[in-house]
N, C-alpha and C positions, 0 to 999 in steps of 0.2 A: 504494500500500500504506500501508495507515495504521499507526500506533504499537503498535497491540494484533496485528496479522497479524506484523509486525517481533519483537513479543517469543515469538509462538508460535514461531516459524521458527530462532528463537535458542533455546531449548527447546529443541526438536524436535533442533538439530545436535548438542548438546550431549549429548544422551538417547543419542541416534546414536554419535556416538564412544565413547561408554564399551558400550554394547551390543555395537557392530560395530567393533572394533579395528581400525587398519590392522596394527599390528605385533604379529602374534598369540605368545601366548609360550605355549609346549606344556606343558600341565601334564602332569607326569610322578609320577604316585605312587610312595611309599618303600613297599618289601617288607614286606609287613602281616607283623607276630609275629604268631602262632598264638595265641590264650590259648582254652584249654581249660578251662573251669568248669563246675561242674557234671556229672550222670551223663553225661548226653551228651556233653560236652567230654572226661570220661575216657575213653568208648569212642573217642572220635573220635581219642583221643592214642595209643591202644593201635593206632589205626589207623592213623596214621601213623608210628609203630612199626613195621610190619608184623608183628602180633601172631597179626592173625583173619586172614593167610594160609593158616592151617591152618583146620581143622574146631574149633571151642571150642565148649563149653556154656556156657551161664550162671554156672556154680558155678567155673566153670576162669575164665571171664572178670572175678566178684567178687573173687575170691582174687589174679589178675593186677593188677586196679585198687588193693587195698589194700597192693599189694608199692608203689602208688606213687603211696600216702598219699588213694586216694578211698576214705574211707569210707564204703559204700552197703550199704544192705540189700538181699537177694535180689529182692525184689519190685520193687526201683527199677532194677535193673541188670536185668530179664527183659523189665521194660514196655520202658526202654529200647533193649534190642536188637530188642523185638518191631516196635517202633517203625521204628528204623532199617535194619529187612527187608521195610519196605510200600515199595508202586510204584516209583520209580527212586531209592531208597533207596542206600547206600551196602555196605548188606550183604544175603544173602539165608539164608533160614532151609532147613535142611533136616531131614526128623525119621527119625531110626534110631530100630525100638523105639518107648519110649514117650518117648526122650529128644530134646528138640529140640538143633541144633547152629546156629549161626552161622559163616561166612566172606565172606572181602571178594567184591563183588559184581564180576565179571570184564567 
């Protein structure tokens, strides 16, 4: 073995132990805080709340977020739940009437 295979091989073990641990140490992650921003992070906070375990409309759900300081226009908080009642979404929409309703997806 020559001088150049010698320093690959030394590499090579080098690369090895820091890739391939012997003494593996378990990383454990810290309990993620919640941060809610944003319209969606407000519905989402009203949702862990258990807010939309009932039937809410939109205008019940605006007036619900601005009791806790999300100020959002109708339009941003309807897209919003409209949003969040598509395919394996968190909530699902039901419509009485002409009026649509929101609750948590069971």
């Amino acid at each position: 073995m020559d001088k150049r295979d010698k320093e690959i091989f030394e590499r090579l073990e080098r690369l090895e132990k820091e890739v391939f641990p012997k003494n593996r140490k378990q990383i454990t992650s810290a309990p993620k805080q919640q941060k809610f921003s944003g319209a969606k992070g407000g519905i989402l906070f009203l949702l862990s709340k258990d807010y939309l375990n009932q039937r809410r409309s939109a205008p019940d759900v605006k007036s619900e977020l601005k009791k806790h300081e999300y100020d959002y226009s109708i339009q941003v908080v309807q897209t919003t739940l409209n949003r969040l009642s598509k395919g394996k979404g968190p909530l699902v929409a039901h419509k009485e009437g002409d009026k649509k309703h929101y609750v948590r997806r069971k």
